[in-house]
C-alpha positions as CSV (number, residue, x, y, z in Angstrom):
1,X,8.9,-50.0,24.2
2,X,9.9,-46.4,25.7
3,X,9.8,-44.0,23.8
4,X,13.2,-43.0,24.9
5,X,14.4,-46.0,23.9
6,X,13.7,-44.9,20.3
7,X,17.0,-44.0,18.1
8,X,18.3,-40.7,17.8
9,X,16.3,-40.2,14.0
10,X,13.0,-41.6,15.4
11,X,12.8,-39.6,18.1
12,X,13.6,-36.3,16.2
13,X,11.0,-37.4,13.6
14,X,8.7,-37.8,16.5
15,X,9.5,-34.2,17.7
16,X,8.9,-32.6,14.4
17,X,5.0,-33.6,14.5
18,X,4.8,-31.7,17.7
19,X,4.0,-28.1,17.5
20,X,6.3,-25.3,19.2
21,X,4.4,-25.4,22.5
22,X,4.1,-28.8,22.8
23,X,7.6,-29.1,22.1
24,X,8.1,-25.9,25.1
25,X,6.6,-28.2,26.9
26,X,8.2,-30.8,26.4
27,X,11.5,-29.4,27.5
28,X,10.3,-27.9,30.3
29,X,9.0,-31.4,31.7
30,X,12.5,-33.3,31.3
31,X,16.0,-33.4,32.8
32,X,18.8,-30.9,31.3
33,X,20.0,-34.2,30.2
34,X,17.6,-36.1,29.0
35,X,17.2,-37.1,25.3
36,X,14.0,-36.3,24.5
37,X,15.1,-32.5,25.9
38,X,18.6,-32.9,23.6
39,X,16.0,-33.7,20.8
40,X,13.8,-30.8,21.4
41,X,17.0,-28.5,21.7
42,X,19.0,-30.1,18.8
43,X,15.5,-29.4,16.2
44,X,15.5,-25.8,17.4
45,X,19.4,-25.4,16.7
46,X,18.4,-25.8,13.3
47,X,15.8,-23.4,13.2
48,X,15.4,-20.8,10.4
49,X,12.3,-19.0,11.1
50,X,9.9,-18.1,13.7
51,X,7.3,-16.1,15.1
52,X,7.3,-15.2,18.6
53,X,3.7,-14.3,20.6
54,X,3.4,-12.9,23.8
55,X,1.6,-15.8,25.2
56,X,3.7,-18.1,24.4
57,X,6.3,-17.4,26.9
58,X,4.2,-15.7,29.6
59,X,5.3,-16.7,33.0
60,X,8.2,-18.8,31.5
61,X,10.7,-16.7,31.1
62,X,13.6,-19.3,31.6
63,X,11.7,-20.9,28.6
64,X,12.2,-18.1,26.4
65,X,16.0,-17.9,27.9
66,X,16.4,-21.7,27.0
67,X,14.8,-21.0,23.9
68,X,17.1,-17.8,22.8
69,X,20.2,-19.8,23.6
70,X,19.8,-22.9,21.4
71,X,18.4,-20.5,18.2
72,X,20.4,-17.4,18.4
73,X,23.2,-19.1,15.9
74,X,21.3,-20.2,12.9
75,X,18.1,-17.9,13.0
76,X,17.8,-16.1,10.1
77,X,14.1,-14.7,10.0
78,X,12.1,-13.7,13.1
79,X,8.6,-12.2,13.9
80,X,8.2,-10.9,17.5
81,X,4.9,-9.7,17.8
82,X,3.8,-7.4,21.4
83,X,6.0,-9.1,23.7
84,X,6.1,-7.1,26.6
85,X,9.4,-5.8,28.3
86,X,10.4,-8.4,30.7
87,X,10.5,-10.6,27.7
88,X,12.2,-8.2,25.1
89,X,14.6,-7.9,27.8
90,X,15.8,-11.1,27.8
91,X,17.0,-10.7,24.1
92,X,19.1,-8.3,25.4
93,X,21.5,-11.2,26.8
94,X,22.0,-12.4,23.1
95,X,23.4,-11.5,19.8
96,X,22.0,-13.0,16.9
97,X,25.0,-12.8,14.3
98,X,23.0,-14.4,11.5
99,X,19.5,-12.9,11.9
100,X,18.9,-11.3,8.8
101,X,15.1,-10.4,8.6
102,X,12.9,-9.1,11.2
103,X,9.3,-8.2,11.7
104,X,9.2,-6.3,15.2
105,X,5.2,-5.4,16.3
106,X,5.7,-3.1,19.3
107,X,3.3,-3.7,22.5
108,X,1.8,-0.2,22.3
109,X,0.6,-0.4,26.0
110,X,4.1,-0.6,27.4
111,X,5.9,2.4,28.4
112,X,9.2,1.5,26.8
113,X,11.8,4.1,28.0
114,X,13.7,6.0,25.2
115,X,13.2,3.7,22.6
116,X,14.4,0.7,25.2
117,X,13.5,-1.7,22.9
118,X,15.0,-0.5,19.7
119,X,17.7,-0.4,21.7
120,X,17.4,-4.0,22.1
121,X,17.2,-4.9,18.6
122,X,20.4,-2.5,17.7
123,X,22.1,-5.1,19.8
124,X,21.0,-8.4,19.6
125,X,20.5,-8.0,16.2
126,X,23.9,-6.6,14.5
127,X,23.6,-8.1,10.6
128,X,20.2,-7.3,10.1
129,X,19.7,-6.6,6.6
130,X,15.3,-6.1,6.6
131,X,13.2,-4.6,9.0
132,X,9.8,-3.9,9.6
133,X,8.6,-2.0,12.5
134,X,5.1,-1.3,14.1
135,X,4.2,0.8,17.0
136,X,4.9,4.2,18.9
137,X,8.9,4.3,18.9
138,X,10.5,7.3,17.7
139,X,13.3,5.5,16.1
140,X,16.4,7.7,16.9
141,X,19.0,4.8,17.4
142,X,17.7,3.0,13.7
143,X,20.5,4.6,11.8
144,X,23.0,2.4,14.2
145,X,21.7,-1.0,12.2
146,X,24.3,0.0,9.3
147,X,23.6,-3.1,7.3
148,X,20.2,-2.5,6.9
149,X,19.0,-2.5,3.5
150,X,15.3,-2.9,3.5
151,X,13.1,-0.4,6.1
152,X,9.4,-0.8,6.5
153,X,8.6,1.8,9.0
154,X,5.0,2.8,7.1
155,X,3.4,1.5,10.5
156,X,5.2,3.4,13.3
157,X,3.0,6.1,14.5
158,X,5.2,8.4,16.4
159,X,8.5,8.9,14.4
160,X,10.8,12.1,14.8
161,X,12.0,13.7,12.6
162,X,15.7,13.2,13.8
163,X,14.7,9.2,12.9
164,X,14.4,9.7,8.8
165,X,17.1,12.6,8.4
166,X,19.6,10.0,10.2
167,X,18.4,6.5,8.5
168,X,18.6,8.6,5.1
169,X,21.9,10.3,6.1
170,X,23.7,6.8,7.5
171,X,21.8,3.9,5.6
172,X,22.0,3.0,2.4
173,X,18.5,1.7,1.8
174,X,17.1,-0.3,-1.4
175,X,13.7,-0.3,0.0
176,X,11.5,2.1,2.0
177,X,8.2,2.0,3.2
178,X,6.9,5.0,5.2
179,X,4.4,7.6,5.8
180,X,4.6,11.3,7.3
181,X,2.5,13.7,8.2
182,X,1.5,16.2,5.5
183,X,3.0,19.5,7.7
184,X,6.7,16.9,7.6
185,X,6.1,16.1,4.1
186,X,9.2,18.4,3.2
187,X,11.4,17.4,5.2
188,X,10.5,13.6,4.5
189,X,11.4,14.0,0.8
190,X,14.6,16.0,1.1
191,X,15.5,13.7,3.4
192,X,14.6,10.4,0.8
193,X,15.9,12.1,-2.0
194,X,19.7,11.7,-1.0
195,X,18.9,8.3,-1.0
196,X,20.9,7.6,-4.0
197,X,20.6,3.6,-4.2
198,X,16.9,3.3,-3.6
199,X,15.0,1.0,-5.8
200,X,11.4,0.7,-4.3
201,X,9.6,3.3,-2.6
202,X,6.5,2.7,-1.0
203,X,4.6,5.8,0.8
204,X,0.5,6.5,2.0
205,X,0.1,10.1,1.5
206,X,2.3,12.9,-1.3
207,X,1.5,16.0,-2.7
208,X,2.3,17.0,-6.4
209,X,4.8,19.1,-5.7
210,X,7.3,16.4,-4.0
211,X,6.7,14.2,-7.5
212,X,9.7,16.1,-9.3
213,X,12.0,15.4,-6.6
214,X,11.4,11.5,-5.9
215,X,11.5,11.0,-9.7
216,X,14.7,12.2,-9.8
217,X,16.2,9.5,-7.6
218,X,18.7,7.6,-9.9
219,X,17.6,4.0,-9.0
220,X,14.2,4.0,-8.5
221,X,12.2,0.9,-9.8
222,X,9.3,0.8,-8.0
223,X,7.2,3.3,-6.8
224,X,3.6,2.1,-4.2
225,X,1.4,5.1,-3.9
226,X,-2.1,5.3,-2.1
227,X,-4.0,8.0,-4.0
228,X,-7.1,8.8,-2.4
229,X,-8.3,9.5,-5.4
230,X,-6.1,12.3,-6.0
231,X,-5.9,12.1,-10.0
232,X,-3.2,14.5,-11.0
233,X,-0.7,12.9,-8.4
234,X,-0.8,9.9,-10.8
235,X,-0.8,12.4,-13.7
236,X,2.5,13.9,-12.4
237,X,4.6,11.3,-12.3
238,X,2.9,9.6,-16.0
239,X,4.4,13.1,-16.9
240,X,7.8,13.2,-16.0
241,X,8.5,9.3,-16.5
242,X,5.7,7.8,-18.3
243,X,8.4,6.4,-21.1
244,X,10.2,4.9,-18.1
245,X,7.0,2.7,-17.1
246,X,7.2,-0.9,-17.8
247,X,4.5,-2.0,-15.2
248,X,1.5,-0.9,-13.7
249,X,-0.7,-2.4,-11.0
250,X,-3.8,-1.0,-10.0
251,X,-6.6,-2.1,-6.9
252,X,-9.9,-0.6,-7.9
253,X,-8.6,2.6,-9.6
254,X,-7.6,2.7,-12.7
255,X,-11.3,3.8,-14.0
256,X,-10.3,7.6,-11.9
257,X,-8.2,7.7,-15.3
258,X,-9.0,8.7,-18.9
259,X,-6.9,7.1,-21.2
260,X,-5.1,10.1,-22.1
261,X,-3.7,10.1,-19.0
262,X,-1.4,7.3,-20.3
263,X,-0.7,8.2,-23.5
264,X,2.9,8.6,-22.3
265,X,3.4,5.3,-21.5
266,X,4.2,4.1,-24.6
267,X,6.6,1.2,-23.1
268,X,4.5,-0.2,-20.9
269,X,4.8,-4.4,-21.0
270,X,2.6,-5.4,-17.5
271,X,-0.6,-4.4,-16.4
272,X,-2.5,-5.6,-13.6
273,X,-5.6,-4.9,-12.2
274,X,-7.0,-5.9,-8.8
275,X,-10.7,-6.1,-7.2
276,X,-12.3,-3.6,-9.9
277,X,-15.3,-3.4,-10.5
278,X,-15.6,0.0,-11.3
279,X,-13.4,-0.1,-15.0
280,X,-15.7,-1.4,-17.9
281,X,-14.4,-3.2,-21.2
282,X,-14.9,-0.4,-23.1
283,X,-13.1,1.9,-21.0
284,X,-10.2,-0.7,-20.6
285,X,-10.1,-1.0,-24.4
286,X,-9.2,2.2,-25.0
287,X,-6.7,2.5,-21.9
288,X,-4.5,-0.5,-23.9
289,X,-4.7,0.7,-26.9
290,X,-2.0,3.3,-24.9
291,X,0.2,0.9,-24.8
292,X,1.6,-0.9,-27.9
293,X,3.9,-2.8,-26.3
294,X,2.0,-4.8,-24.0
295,X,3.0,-8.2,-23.2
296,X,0.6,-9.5,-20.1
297,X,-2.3,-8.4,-18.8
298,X,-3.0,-9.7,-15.3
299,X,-6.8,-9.2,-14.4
300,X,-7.8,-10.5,-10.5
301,X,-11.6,-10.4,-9.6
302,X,-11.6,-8.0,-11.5
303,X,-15.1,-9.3,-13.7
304,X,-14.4,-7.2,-16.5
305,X,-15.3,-9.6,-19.8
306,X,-19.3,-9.7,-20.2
307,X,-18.7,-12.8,-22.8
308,X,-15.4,-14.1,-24.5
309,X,-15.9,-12.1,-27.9
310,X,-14.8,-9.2,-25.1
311,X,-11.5,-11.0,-24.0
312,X,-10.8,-12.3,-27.7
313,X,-11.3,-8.5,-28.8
314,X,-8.8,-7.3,-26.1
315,X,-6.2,-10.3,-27.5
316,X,-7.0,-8.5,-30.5
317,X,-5.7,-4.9,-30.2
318,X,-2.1,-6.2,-28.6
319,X,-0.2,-8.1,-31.2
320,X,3.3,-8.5,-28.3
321,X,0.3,-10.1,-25.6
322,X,2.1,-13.3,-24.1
323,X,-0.1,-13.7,-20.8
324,X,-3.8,-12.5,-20.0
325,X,-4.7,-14.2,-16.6
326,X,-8.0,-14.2,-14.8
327,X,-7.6,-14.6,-11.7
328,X,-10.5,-15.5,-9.0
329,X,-12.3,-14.9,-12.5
330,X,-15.8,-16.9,-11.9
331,X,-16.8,-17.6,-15.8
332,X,-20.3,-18.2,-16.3
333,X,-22.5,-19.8,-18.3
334,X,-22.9,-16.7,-20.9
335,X,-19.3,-15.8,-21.3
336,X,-18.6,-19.3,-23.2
337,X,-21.2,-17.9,-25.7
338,X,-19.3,-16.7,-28.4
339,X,-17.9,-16.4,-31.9
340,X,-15.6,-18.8,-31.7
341,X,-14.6,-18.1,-35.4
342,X,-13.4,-15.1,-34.1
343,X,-11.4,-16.5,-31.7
344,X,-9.8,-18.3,-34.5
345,X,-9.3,-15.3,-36.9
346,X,-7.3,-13.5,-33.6
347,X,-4.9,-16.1,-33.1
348,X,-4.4,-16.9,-36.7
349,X,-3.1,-13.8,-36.7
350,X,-0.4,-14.1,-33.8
351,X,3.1,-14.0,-34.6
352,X,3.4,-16.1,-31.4
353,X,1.1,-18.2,-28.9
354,X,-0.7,-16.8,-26.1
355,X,-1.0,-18.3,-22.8
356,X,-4.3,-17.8,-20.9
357,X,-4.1,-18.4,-16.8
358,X,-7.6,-19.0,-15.7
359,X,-7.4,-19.2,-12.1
360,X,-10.5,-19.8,-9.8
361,X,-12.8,-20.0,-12.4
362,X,-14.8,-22.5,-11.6
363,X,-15.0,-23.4,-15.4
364,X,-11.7,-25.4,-16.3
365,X,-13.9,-28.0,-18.2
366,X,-15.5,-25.5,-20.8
367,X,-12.4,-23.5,-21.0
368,X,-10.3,-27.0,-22.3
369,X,-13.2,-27.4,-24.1
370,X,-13.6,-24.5,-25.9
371,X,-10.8,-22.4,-26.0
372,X,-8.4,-25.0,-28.6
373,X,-6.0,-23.4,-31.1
374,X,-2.5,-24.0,-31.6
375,X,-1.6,-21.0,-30.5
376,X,-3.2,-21.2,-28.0
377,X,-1.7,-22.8,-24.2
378,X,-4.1,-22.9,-21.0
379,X,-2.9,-22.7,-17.6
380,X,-5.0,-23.4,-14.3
381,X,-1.8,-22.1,-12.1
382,X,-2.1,-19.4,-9.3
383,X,-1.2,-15.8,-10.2
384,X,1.7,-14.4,-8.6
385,X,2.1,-11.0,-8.1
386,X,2.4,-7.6,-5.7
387,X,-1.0,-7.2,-3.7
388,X,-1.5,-3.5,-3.8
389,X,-3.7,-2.4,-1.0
390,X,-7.0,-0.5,-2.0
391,X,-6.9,2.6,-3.7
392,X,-3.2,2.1,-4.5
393,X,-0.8,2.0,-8.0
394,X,2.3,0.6,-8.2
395,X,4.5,1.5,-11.2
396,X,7.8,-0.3,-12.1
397,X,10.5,1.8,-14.2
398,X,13.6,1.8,-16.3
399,X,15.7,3.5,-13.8
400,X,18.2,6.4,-14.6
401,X,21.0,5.0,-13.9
402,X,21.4,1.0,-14.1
C-alpha cells in the first residue's frame, strides 16, 4: 500500500516519529498540495516549542519562511540560537501574537546594525512576557517589549547604560538576572531599586555598600548572588534581613561561614547544600543549631555523613525536620554501621515522621533494610530544586510588603 494512501491519523502518527529535519525535508520534497506536506504543516500548526539552530535552515531560507508561517499562531516558547542575519530577517515578516517565552543567543560574529536584531524581536514578538538574551547588543529598544515580566540579560556583554535605566524606568519586572561592571555598579542599583514589583534578583558581582539599597525593595523573594568568596557581602544582607530568610541554598560555600554569621536567621525552614566538600559534620552541626525552625535539609553530593550515627545526630538537634535528602549521595559500606538504637531513641522522640529522599545512592537495599521505624518514610525520588552555579547563595525571604 502507499503510504499516501494511509488515513489522515496514520499518516500524522507516522510524521510524529520523524525528527524536525526529516520532517524539513520532507516538505521540501512534496507538492504544496500534497498530503504528506498538509501533514507535516498541520503537526507544526500545533507546535508549542522549539529551538531553532543555525544549520538547520542554512541555504533554505524558503524553509525557514514555510516554517515561520505555519508556527507563528500557536508558538508559545522559542530558542533561537546564532542564526545569522539573513535568517533573523525573515522573522521580521511575522508577528508572533502568542509567543510568550524566548531564549535569543546572539551570533556574536555578525555585525548586526544598531541593535537590528532586537529590533526584530520588538516586532515579531509583541506579548512576550520572558526573555533571555546572550551576546553583544546594547539593548536600547528592550524597554519597547512592555509586557515583559521576566529579563535574563546576565549574559549580554556590551549593554549601555541607557538599556537598564529605560527597562527599569518602563518595565515592570518580577525577575532580573544581570551583571555590570563594578565602575556602573551605581548606576545599576539605583536604577533596580525603583523596581518596585521585583521578586527575584539574580546578579554576578556587588559591593557591600549597594546591600542596603536592594534590601529595601518591597517584593523581593529571592536573591542569587555569586560571592567570590567575599564573606561580609553575605554578612550584610544576614544583617539587615536575616529574620526575613526562610531558605538558603548554597554550591560549595557555606564552610567560608562561621556559624555566627547566621545567628540571625532564626526563621530559616530550607537549607540546601550543593557539591561541598569543603563543610564537615561538625561544622554543619553547629550552623543548624542557628536555625530552630528548620523543616528540610536538602544535601546534593554533598558527602557530608561519615556513618549514619552522623545523619541520626543531625535529625536529632531539629525537632520541626520533615525532609533530609541525599541526593547523588553514594552510601557505603561503613555508613550503614551504626547504632541503630539510636536511630530508634531520635525518632521516638518526633512529634511527627520524617521523610528521608535518598537519591543516587546506590544503596536502596540496605537503606529499606535498615532504616525501619514508624516514623520513619523512605523515598528514592529525584530532588528538585534551584541549581546554583559554583560559589553562589541563593536566599528566599518574607518580603516587605506581600
Amino acid at each position: 500500500m502507499s503510504i499516501v494512501r494511509l488515513n489522515d491519523d496514520c499518516l500524522l502518527k507516522i510524521i510524529e516519529y520523524l525528527d524536525f529535519d526529516e520532517q524539513l525535508d520532507l516538505c521540501e520534497a512534496t507538492e504544496d498540495t500534497s498530503r504528506l506536506r498538509l501533514a507535516v504543516v498541520y503537526t507544526w500548526q500545533r507546535m508549542f516549542q522549539k529551538c531553532l539552530y543555525r544549520d538547520t535552515f542554512e541555504g533554505r531560507l524558503l524553509a525557514l519562511d514555510g516554517f515561520l508561517e505555519c508556527m507563528k499562531g500557536t508558538m508559545k516558547h522559542l530558542t533561537i540560537t546564532y542564526l545569522p542575519e539573513d535568517q533573523m530577517e525573515r522573522f521580521s515578516r511575522h508577528v508572533f501574537p502568542n509567543m510568550r517565552v524566548l531564549d535569543y543567543m546572539a551570533d556574536e560574529t555578525d555585525d548586526w546594525l544598531d541593535d537590528s536584531d532586537i529590533k526584530i524581536l520588538v516586532h515579531s514578538f509583541p506579548q512576550l512576557e520572558s526573555l533571555k538574551l546572550t551576546g553583544m547588543c546594547k539593548g536600547n529598544d528592550l524597554y519597547k517589549m512592555q509586557h515583559i515580566r521576566h529579563l535574563d540579560i546576565a549574559q549580554c556583554w556590551n549593554l549601555s547604560l541607557e538599556c537598564i535605566l529605560k527597562v527599569c524606568a518602563h518595565l515592570r519586572l518580577r525577575v532580573l538576572c544581570v551583571q555590570w561592571r563594578r565602575s556602573e555598579e551605581k548606576v545599576y542599583v539605583d536604577a533596580i531599586s525603583k523596581l518596585k514589583e521585583l521578586e527575584e534578583l539574580e546578579v554576578e558581582v556587588i559591593q557591600s555598600e549597594s546591600i542596603p539599597q536592594l534590601m529595601r525593595l518591597p517584593k523581593l523573594r529571592k536573591l542569587r548572588v555569586i560571592t567570590n568568596h567575599e564573606c561580609e557581602l553575605v554578612g550584610d544582607i544576614v544583617q539587615l534581613r536575616g529574620s526575613d530568610i526562610i531558605s538558603a541554598s548554597f554550591n560549595d560555600s557555606i564552610w567560608l561561614w562561621t556559624a555566627r554569621t547566621w545567628t540571625p536567621c532564626c526563621n530559616l525552614r530550607k537549607l540546601t547544600i550543593i557539591d561541598d566538600e569543603g563543610c564537615r559534620r561538625p561544622k554543619l552541626r553547629k550552623i543548624i543549631q542557628c536555625f530552630p525552625l528548620l523543616e528540610q535539609v536538602h544535601l546534593v553530593n554533598s558527602p557530608i555523613f561519615g556513618t549514619a550515627d552522623e545523619l541520626w545526630d543531625l535529625v536529632s538537634i531539629c525537632p520541626h525536620l520533615t525532609r533530609l535528602t541525599m541526593s547523588q549521595y553514594t552510601l557505603n559500606n561503613c555508613f550503614f554501621k551504626f547504632d541503630a538504637a539510636r536511630m530508634v531513641a531520635v525518632l521516638d522522640k518526633r512529634k511527627q515522621p520524617l521523610v528521608l529522599q535518598c537519591f543516587e545512592s546506590s544503596a536502596e537495599d540496605l537503606v529499606l533494610q535498615l532504616f525501619k521505624h514508624p516514623k520513619l518514610k523512605i523515598s528514592f525520588e529525584a530532588l528538585e530544586y534551584s541549581p546554583v552555579p559554583s560559589e553562589a547563595i541563593e536566599f528566599e525571604f518574607q518580603p516587605l510588603e506581600a
